[in-house]
Structures are given as C-alpha cells and as structure tokens.
C-alpha positions, 0 to 999 in steps of 0.5 A, spaced: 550 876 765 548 877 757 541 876 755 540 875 748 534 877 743 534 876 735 529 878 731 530 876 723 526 880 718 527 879 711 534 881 711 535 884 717 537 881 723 536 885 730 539 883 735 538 886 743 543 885 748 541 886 755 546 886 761 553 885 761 558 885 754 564 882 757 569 876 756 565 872 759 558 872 755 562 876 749 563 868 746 556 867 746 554 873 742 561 872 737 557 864 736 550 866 734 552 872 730 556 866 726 551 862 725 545 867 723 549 872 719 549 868 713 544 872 708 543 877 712 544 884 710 542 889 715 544 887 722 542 891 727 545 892 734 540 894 739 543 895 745 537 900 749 538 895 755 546 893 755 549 895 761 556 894 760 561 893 754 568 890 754 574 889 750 572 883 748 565 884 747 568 891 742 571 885 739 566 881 737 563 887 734 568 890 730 568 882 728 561 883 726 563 889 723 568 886 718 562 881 715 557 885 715 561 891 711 562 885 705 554 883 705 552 889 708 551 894 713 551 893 721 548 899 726 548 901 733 542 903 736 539 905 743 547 907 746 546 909 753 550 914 755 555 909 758 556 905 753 557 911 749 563 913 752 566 907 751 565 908 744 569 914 744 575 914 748 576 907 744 575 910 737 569 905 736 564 912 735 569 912 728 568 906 727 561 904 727 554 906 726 551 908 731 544 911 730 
C-alpha cells in the first residue's frame, strides 16, 4: 500500500510517499505526477516514510526525472538507508539528486 501526500507551493510541488513503491501502486504515482507537474519547476520527493521501492517505482522516478530536467529540477529528500541502497546498486544515486 502507498499513501500519497502532495503539497504545491509557488512552483514547488512536493510529494511524501509513504509505504511501498512497487508495481502495484507505481501507476498511481506515475498518473498523478502527470497530471500535477504542468507549471511545476521544483518537484521534490520526500520519501522520509517510504519503506520500499521497486523497479517500476525506479521507473517512474526516472520518468519524472526526464519531465522535470526540461522544466525544472526534481530532488530526493529523506532516503532511508534501505531505499539508499536500492539507489546505489541500481545506479540511480547517480542519477538523481538526492539530498
């Protein structure tokens, strides 16, 4: 299960995910970032409370990445140490900015 918050501010769009990222709840991130990424040109990630993250959830980040490099800038804030690792054996601590 995946609970998703979403905060705009100005530009900024922040988004807190919280439980699991996997390939059953990543279509439902990758269809409300689509809709809520127009006009935005600060995404930020916060994934203090995310517990687990899936090649299809590393999908739809790295989607999201593309859109927000042409308008933007997206970060990745509150890694755990889990979700960290994740990043670095699948290359995407090079990737993404993570904070």
């Amino acid at each position: 299960m995946l609970n998703i918050n979403k905060t705009i501010e100005d530009k900024t769009l922040t988004v807190t995910l919280e439980g699991r990222l996997d390939t059953t709840t990543a279509p439902q991130l990758e269809s409300e970032l689509k809709s809520e990424l127009t006009g935005v040109t600060t995404l930020v990630m916060d994934f203090e409370k995310l517990e687990y993250i899936s090649s299809a959830g590393l999908r739809v980040l790295l989607s999201a990445e593309k859109i927000m490099n042409k308008q933007g800038e997206m970060k990745v804030i509150h890694v755990s140490d889990v979700i960290n690792e994740i990043f670095e054996v699948t290359g995407f601590s090079d990737i993404l900015n993570i904070e």
